[in-house]
N, C-alpha and C positions, 0 to 999 in steps of 0.2 A: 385697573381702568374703570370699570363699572363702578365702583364703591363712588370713586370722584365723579363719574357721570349723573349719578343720581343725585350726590350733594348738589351739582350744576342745576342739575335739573326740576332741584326744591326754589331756587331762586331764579332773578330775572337777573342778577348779574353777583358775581363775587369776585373777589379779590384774593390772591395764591394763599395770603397765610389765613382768610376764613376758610379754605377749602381744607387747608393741611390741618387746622386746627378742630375741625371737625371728622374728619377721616381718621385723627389721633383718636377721639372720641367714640365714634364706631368700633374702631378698632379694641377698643378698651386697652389704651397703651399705655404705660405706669410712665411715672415721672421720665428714670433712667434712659426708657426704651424711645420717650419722645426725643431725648437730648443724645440719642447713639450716633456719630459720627461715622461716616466711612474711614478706613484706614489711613487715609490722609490725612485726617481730623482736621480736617476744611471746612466741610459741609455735613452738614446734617443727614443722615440715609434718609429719612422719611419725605424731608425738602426733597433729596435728591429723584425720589423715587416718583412722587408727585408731579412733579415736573415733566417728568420724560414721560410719565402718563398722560397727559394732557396734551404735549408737543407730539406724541403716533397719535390721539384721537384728531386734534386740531389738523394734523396734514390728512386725517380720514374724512373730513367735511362734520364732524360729531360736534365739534369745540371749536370755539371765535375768540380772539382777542380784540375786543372792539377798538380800547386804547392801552394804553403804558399800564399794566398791573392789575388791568379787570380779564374775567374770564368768563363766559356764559355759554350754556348750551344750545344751537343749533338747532334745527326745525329737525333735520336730519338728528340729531343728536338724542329727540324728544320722540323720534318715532322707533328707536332702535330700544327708550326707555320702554316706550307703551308695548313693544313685542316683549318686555320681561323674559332676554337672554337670561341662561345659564351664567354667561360670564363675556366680558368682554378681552379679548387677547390679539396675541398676531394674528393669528390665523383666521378670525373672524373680519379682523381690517382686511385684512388680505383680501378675503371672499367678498367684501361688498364694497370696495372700493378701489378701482381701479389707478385714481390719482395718491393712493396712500401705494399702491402697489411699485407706480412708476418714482413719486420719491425716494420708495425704499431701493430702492434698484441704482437709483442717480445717474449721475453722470459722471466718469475721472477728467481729468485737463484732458488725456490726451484720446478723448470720446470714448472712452470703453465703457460700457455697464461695470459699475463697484454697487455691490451689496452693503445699505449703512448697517450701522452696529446696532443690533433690535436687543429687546430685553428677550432671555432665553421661552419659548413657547412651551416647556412642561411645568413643573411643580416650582421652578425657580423663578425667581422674579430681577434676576441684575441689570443694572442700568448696564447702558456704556459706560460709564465713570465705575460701577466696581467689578465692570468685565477686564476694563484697562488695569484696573488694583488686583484682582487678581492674579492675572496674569506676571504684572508689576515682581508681588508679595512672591510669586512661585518662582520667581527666577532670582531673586536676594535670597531664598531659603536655598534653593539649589547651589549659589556663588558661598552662600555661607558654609555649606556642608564642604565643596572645594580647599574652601581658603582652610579649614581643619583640619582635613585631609592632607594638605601640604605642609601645614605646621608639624604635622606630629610627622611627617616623613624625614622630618629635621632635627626628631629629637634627640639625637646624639649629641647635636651640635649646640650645645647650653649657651654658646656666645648669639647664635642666629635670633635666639627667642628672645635674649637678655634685646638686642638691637629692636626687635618687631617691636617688645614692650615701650623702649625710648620713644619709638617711630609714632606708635598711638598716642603717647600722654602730651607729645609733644604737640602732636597734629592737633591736639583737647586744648591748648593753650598751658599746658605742663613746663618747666624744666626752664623757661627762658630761652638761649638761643639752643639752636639743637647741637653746636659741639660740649656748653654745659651742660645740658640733656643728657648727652653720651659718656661723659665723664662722671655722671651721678651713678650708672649702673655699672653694676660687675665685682660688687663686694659678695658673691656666694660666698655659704656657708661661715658670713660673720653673722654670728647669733641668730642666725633666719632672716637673716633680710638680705635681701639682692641688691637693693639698693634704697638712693636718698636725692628726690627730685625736688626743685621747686616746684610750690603751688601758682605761683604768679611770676611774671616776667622781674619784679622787683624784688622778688627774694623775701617777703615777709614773715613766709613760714614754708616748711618744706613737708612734705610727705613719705614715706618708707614706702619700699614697694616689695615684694615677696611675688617671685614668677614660677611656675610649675607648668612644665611641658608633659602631661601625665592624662595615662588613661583612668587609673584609677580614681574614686570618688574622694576628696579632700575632706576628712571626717575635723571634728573638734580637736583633738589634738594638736595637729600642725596648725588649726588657729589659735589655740591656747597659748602654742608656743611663742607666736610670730605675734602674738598679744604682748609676750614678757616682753618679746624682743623691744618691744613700743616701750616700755615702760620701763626697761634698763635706759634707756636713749631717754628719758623724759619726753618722747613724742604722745602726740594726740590722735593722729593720722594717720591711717594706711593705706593700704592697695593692695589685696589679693589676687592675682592672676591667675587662674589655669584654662587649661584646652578641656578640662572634665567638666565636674559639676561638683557640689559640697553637699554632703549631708545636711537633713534636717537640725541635727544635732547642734552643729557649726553654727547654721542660720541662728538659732532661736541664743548660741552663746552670745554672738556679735550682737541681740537687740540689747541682752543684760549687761552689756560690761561700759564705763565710762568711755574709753575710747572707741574714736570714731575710725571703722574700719568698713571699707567696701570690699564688697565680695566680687568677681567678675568672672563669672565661668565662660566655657569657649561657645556657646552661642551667643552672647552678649559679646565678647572680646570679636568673633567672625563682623556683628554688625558694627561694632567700630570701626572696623577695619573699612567696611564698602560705607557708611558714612563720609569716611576722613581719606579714603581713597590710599590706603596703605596696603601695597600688594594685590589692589586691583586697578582698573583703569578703565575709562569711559566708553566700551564696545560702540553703543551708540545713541545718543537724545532724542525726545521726544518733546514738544511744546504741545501743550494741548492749549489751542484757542477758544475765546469767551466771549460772548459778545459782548463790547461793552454799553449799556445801554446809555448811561450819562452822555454819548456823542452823538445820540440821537436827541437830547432834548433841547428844549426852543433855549 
């Protein structure tokens, strides 16, 4: 908040991206770090960050928006400059501003005091947008480690896995209808390959699929093999499945070799699955509101 308070308070007015584009500067931020996205990859983190910095000073009395896109510092804003804080944060809004106090507090529908969502007051700096993604991220890693958990409780049952596999490439636009989908898989133990999906609903070309319901790590060999198997078939195309992970080895075989084979260990296969909603189901939605400003102009 201070770093943008002072850029404010070098000018009689600015506009959000001289302020971001200057605090990038300050900051001495390299190309990548200016263009870093929040997990969403929606918004920019530094846009994001900027932003919520200006909207806690501006409900502190610090920051004005005179019109649509300009910003400027406060007579208040210029005196808090001239005391040359240590830093500006919550807790300092807090202490000198009683209407930054009572926004934060708000009001719910049904009159209760709700506490808004503040950026954290120690060494962290998260907006609400990557409080909500965090928390978001924590709970698809959590459902992901589950849905793994229940796959491999399954592994006996080689037909369950062969189906889950149908279930996701299908759900990816795989296989065409899903009774062709289901009748592509269930060739185990022909040459290493489980099975044989369309790529598109038209049949143009198909794909070989090879599924492993396995704790163990899937080394170069079983890709080597499942390689021939492509090239007994004159295929180009694969699809490795497992609930593990592949060696190094494997990875660096599949960059060298002509055919095209993906690799899909089981935390990539878990987030397919809460992607495409196979084996999970919608607990419950969130919309997050935006203002829009375009319904505000003449």
């Amino acid at each position: 908040m201070l770093p943008a308070l002072r850029v404010l308070g070098e000018h009689d007015e600015q506009s959000p991206q001289e302020v971001i584009s200057q605090l990038a500067d300050t900051f001495h931020l390299t190309p990548s770090e200016r263009e870093e996205l929040l997990p969403s990859g929606r918004v920019r983190l530094l846009d994001n960050r900027v932003h919520w910095a200006v909207i806690y000073m501006q409900r502190a009395g610090l920051v004005a928006k005179p019109r649509r896109a300009v910003w400027r510092a406060t007579g208040e804003g210029r005196q808090v400059l001239g005391e040359n804080p240590a830093r500006v944060d919550i807790a300092f809004l807090r202490a000198r501003s009683p209407e930054f106090v009572r926004w934060q507090r708000g009001t719910a529908p049904d009159g209760k005091a709700v506490e808004r969502p503040m950026v954290a007051e120690g060494s962290l700096s998260d907006t609400p947008e990557e409080l909500l993604e965090r928390v978001w991220t924590g709970l698809r890693e959590q459902v992901s480690a589950d849905l793994l958990e229940a796959i491999r409780d399954r592994r006996e049952d080689s037909k369950f896995f062969e189906e889950l596999v149908v279930q996701v490439l299908h759900k990816m636009g795989y296989g065409g209808t899903f009774p062709e989908a289901a009748r592509a898989i269930g060739r185990s133990g022909d040459g290493g390959i489980d099975g044989v999906i369309k790529e598109d609903r038209l049949g143009l070309d198909t794909v070989y699929v090879q599924a492993k319901n396995q704790d163990a790590t899937v080394g170069r060999p079983e890709i080597q093999k499942f390689a021939g198997s492509l090239e007994g078939e004159h295929a180009q195309k694969g699809v490795f499945i497992t609930t593990s992970t592949f060696s190094s080895e494997a990875r660096e075989f599949v960059k060298r070799i002509g055919r095209r084979i993906v690799l899909i260990e089981g935390h990539e296969l878990a987030e397919l699955m809460i992607e495409h909603r196979v084996g999970v189901t919608a607990h419950r939605e969130y919309v997050v509101p935006k203002l829009d400003p375009t319904f505000f102009e003449e």
